[in-house]
C-alpha positions as CSV (number, residue, x, y, z in Angstrom):
1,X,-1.5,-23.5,18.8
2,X,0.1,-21.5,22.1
3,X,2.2,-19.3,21.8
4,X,5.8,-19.9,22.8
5,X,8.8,-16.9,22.3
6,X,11.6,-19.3,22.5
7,X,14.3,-16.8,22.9
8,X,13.4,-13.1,23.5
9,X,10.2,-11.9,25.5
10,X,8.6,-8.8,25.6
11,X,6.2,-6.5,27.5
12,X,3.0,-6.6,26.8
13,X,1.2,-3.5,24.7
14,X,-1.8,-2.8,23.1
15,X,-2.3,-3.7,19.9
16,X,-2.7,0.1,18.5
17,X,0.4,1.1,19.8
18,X,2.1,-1.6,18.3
19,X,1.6,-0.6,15.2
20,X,2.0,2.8,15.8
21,X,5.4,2.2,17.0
22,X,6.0,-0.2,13.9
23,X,5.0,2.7,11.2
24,X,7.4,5.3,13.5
25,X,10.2,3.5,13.0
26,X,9.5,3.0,8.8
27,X,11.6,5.1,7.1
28,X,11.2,7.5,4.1
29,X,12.5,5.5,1.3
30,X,14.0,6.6,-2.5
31,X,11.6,3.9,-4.0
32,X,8.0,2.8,-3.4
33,X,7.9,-0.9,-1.4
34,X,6.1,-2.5,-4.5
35,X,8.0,-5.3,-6.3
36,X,7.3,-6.6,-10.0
37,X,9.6,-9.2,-9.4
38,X,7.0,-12.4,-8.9
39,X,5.0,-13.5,-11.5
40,X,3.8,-17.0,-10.1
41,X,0.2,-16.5,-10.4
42,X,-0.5,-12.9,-12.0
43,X,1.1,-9.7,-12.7
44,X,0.8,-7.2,-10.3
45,X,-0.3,-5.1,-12.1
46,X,-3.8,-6.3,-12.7
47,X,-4.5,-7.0,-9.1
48,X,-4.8,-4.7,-6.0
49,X,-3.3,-6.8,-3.2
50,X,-0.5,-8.7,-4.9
51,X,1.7,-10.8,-2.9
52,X,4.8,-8.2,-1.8
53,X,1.9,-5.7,-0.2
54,X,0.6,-9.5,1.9
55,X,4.3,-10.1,3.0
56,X,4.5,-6.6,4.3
57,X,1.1,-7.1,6.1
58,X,2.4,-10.5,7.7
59,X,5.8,-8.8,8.8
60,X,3.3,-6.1,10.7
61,X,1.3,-8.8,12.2
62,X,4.0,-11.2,13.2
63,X,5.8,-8.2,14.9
64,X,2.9,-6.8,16.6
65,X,2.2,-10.5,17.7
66,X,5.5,-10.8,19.7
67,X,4.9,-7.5,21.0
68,X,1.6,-7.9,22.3
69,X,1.4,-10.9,25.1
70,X,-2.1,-11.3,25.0
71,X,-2.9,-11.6,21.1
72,X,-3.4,-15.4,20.1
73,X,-2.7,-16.7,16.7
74,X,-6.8,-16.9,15.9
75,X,-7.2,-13.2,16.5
76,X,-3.8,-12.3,14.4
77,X,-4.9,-14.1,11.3
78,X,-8.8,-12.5,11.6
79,X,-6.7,-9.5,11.8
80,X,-4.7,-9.9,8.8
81,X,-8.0,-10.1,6.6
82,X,-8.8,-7.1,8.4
83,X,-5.8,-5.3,7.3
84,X,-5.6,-6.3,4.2
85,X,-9.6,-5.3,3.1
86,X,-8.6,-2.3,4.8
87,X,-5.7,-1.6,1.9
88,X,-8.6,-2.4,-0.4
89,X,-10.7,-0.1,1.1
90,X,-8.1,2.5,0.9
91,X,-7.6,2.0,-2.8
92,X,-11.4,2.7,-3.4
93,X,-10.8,6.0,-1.1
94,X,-8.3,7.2,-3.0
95,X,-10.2,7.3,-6.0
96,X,-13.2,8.4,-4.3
97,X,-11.5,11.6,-3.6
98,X,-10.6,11.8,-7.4
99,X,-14.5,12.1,-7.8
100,X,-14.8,14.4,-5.1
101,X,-12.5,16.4,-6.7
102,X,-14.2,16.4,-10.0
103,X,-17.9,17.4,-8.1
104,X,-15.9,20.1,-6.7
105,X,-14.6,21.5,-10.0
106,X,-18.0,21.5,-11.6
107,X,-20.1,23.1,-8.3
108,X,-17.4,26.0,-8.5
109,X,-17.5,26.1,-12.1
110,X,-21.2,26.1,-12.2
111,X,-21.3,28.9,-9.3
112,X,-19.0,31.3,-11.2
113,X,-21.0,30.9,-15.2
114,X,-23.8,32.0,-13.1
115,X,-22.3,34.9,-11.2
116,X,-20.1,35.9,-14.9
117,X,-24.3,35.9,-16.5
118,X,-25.7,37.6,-13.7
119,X,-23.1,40.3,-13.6
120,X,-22.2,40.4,-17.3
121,X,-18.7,39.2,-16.7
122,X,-16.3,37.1,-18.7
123,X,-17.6,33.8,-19.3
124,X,-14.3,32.3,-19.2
125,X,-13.9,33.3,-15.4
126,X,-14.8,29.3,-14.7
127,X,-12.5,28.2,-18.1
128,X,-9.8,26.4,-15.8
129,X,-12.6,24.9,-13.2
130,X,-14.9,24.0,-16.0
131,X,-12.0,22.0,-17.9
132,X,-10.9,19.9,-14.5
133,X,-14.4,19.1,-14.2
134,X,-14.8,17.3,-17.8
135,X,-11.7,16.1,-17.6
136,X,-12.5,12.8,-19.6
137,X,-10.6,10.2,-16.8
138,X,-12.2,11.8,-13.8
139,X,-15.9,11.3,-15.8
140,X,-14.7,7.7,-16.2
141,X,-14.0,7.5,-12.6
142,X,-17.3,8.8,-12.2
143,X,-19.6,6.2,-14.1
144,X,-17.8,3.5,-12.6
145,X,-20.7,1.6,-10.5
146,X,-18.3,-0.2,-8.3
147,X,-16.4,3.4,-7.2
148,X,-20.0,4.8,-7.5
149,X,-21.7,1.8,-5.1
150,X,-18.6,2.9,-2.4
151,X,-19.6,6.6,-2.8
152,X,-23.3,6.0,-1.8
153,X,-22.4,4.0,1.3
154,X,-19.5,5.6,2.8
155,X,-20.2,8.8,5.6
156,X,-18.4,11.9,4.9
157,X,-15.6,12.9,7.3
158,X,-16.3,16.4,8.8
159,X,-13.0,17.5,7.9
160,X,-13.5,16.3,4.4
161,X,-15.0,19.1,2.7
162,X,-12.3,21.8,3.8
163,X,-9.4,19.3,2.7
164,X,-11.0,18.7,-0.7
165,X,-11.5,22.2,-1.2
166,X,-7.7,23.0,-0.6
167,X,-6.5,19.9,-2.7
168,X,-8.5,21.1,-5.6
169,X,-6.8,25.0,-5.2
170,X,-3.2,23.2,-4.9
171,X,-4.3,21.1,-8.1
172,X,-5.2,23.9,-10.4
173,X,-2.8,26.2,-9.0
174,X,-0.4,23.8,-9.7
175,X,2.5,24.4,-12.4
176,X,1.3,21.5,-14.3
177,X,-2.1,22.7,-14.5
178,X,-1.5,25.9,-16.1
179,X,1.2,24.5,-18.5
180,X,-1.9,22.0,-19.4
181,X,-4.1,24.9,-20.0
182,X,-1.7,26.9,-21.8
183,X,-1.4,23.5,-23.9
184,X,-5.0,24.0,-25.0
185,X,-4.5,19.9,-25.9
186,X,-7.8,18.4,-24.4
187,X,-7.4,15.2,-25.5
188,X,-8.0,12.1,-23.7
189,X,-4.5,11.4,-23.8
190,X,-3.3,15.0,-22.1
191,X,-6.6,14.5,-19.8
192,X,-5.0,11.1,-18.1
193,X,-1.8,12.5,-18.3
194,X,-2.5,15.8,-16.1
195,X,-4.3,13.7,-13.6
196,X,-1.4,10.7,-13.3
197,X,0.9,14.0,-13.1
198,X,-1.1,16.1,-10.6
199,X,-2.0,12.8,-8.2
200,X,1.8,11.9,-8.2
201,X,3.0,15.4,-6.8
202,X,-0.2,16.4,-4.2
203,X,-2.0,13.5,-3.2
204,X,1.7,10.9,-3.0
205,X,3.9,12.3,-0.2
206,X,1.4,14.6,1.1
207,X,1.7,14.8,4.9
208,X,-1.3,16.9,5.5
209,X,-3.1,13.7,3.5
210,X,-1.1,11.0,5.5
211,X,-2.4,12.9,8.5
212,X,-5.9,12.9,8.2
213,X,-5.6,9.2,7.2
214,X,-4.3,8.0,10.5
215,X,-6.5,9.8,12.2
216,X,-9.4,7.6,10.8
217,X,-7.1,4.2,10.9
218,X,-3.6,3.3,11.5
219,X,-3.6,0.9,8.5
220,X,-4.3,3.3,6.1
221,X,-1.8,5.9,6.8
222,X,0.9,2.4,6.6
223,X,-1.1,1.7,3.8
224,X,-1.3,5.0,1.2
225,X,2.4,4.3,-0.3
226,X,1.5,1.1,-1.3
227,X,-1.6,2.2,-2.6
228,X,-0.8,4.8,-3.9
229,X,1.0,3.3,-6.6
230,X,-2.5,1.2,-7.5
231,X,-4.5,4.3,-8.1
232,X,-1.7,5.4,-10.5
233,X,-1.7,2.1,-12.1
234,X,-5.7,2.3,-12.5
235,X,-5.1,5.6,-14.1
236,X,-2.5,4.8,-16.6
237,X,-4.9,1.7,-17.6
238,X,-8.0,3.6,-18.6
239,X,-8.2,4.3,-22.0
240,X,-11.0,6.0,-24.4
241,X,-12.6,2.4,-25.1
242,X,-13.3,1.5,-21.6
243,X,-17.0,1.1,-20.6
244,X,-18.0,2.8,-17.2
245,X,-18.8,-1.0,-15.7
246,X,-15.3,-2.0,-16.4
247,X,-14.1,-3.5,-13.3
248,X,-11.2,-1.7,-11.0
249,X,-8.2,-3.2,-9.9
250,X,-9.8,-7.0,-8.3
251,X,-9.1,-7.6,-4.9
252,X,-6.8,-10.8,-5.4
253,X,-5.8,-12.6,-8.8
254,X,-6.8,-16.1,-7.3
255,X,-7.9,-18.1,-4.3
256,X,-4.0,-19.1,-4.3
257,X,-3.1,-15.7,-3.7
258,X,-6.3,-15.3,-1.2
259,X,-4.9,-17.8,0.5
260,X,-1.2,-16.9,0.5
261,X,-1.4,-14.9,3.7
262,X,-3.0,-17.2,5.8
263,X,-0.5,-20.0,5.1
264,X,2.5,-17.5,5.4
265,X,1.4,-16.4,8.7
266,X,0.6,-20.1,9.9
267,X,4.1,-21.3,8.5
268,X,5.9,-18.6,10.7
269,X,4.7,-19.1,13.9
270,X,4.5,-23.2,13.3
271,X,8.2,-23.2,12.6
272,X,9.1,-20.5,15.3
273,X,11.4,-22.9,16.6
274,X,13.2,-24.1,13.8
275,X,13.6,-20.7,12.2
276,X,14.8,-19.0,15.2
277,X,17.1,-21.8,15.7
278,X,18.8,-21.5,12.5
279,X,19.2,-17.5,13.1
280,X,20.7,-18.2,16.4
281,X,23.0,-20.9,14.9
282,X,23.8,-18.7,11.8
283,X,24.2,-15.1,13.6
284,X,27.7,-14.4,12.3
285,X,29.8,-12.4,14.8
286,X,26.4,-11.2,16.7
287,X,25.2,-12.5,20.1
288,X,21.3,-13.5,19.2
289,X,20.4,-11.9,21.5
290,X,21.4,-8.2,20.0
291,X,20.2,-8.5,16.8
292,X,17.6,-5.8,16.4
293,X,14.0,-7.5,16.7
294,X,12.9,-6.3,13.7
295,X,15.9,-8.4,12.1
296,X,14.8,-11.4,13.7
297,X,11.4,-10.9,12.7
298,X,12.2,-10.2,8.6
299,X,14.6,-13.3,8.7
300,X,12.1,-15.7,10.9
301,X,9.1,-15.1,7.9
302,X,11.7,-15.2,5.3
303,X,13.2,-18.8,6.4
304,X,9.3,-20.4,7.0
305,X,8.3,-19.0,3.3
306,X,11.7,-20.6,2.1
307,X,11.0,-23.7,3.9
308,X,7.5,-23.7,3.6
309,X,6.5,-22.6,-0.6
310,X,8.8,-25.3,-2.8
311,X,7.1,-22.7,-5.8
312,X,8.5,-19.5,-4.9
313,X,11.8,-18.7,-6.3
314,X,14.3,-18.3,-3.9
315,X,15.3,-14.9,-5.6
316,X,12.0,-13.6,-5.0
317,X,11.7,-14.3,-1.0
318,X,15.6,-12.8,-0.7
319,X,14.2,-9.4,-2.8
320,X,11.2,-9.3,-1.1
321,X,12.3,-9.2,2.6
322,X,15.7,-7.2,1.8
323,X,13.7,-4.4,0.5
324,X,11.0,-4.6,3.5
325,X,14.2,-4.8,5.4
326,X,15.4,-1.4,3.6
327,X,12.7,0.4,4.9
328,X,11.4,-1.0,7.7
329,X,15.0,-1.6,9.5
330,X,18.2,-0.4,10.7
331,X,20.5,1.4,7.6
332,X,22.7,-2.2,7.8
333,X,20.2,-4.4,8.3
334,X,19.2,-5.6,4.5
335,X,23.5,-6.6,3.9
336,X,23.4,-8.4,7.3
337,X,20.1,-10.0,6.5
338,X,21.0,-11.4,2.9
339,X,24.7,-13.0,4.0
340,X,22.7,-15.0,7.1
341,X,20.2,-16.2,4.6
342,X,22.7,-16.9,2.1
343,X,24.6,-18.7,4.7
344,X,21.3,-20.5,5.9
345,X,20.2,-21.9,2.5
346,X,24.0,-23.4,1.3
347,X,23.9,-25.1,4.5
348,X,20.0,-26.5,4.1
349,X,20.9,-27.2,0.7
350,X,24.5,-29.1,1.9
351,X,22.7,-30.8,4.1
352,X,19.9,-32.0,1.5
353,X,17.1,-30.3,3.5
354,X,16.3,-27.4,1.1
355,X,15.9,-28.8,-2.7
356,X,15.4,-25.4,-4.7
């Protein structure tokens, strides 16, 4: 397959800048970019990479592809297995720092019991340290030999120590902590609670974290919102009866799903022509040609999924790519988008070429 841009062309960049200019221009929005609203082959809640976070990959990949004159559609779609073990990857991070924060707890608590013996103190003097470090979900976290199978094979980042150490202060320093303390309510139940609470306010939305992530890849600091929302989901699914081998969020729910990317991504740029052709026929009261590019890129995907998968709801592909369009595009963008799809499906449909 060559590749042919039909109607727009565009100076060649790298591919790292690409992207970088792709997550620039994302903006902060109210609500995480993870949708519930398919339920073909699995909830998404059982599964790590569910099909919204693969759509959102392909819409990075197809618009880094027009932007880059040089990438062919071979090295695109090794790259989109790339980018989507490296969200895996992330979720497996994530929690890794959980546990670092936990080893961190227990060194300091350790360290102060022994200077409180040593120099007669107060043997509470490590109470708060000593009760984040047996707290009962980060333990869990701990045993797990998947997490714990990552944790021997991964290299420590220099920086790494000095931004655990302050996480940990602006965890137990935290409000929350103290009013957990205060609680004196140690049960499994308060223990999950305090970590889902603390994660949610430091680690989610934390620049100084975002910062040190794209330092060390590009994906990952795209990648931590999404994310983000699995680690919470992993914590709010452990529970007391839970054996340390039971298994963390799998990859994919099925080879289907596995596979869902690929044929996406094929789909797109096989149809380029077609797709672009309805746009361009279908652009109400805009010239084709001023439509933003990311526009053209969220409606091109959304029109070969349409045409392509007879067993996806339409109402699921309109959701999906209005809300990456919310984010990811100008503030009008997702009411422009939805009334040229609209427009585009009751004409396939007239016209007996869309049967769903």
């Amino acid at each position: 397959m060559t590749k042919k841009p039909i109607f727009l062309s565009f100076c060649p960049v790298t591919e790292a800048k690409s992207r970088r200019n792709f997550i620039r221009k994302k903006q902060k929005p109210e609500k995480s970019i993870i949708f519930a609203t398919e339920n073909i082959s699995g909830s998404p809640y059982r599964i790590m990479i569910n099909r919204a976070l693969i759509r959102l990959k392909v819409v990075q990949l197809v618009y880094a592809y027009y932007k880059d004159g040089e990438k062919t559609p071979e090295t695109a779609l090794k790259e989109l297995d790339f980018s989507l073990s490296k969200a895996y990857e992330l979720y497996f991070y994530l929690l890794n720092q959980l546990v670092s924060l936990q080893e961190y707890g227990e060194r300091k608590a350790e360290a102060l019991e022994a200077r409180a013996t040593r120099m007669n103190l107060n043997q509470n003097l490590a109470f708060a340290d000593k009760r984040f470090s047996e707290n009962k979900i980060l333990l869990q976290l701990k045993e797990n030999p998947t997490l714990a199978q990552y944790r021997e094979r991964r290299e420590e980042w220099e920086e790494e120590p000095s931004f655990i150490k302050d996480l940990y202060n602006r965890f137990t320093q935290s409000d929350d902590f103290q009013a957990y303390l205060d609680a004196e309510d140690f049960s499994y139940e308060a223990d999950r609670e305090i970590i889902r609470r603390l994660y949610k306010t430091i680690i989610c939305q934390n620049d100084d974290f975002e910062q040190l992530l794209e330092d060390h890849s590009l994906y990952w600091n795209d990648d931590k919102e999404i994310v983000d929302s699995f680690v919470l989901k992993t914590i709010r699914r452990y529970n007391p009866n839970l054996k340390p081998e039971e298994e963390l969020l799998p990859k994919y729910d099925s080879q289907e799903d596995e596979e869902f990317g690929q044929r996406l991504y094929k789909a797109v740029l096989e149809r380029e022509e077609e797709t672009r052709q309805l746009i361009q026929e279908n652009a109400q009261n805009w010239e084709f040609s001023r439509l933003p590019f990311m526009d053209i890129i969220i409606m091109q995907i959304a029109l070969a999924e349409i045409l392509t998968f007879n067993d996806i709801p339409l109402n699921v592909s309109f959701s999906e790519y209005l809300d990456i369009a919310k984010i990811y595009s100008t503030p009008k963008s997702s009411r422009y988008i939805n009334g040229l799809l609209d427009h585009v499906v009751k004409k396939l449909r007239a016209e007996g070429k869309l049967l769903k």
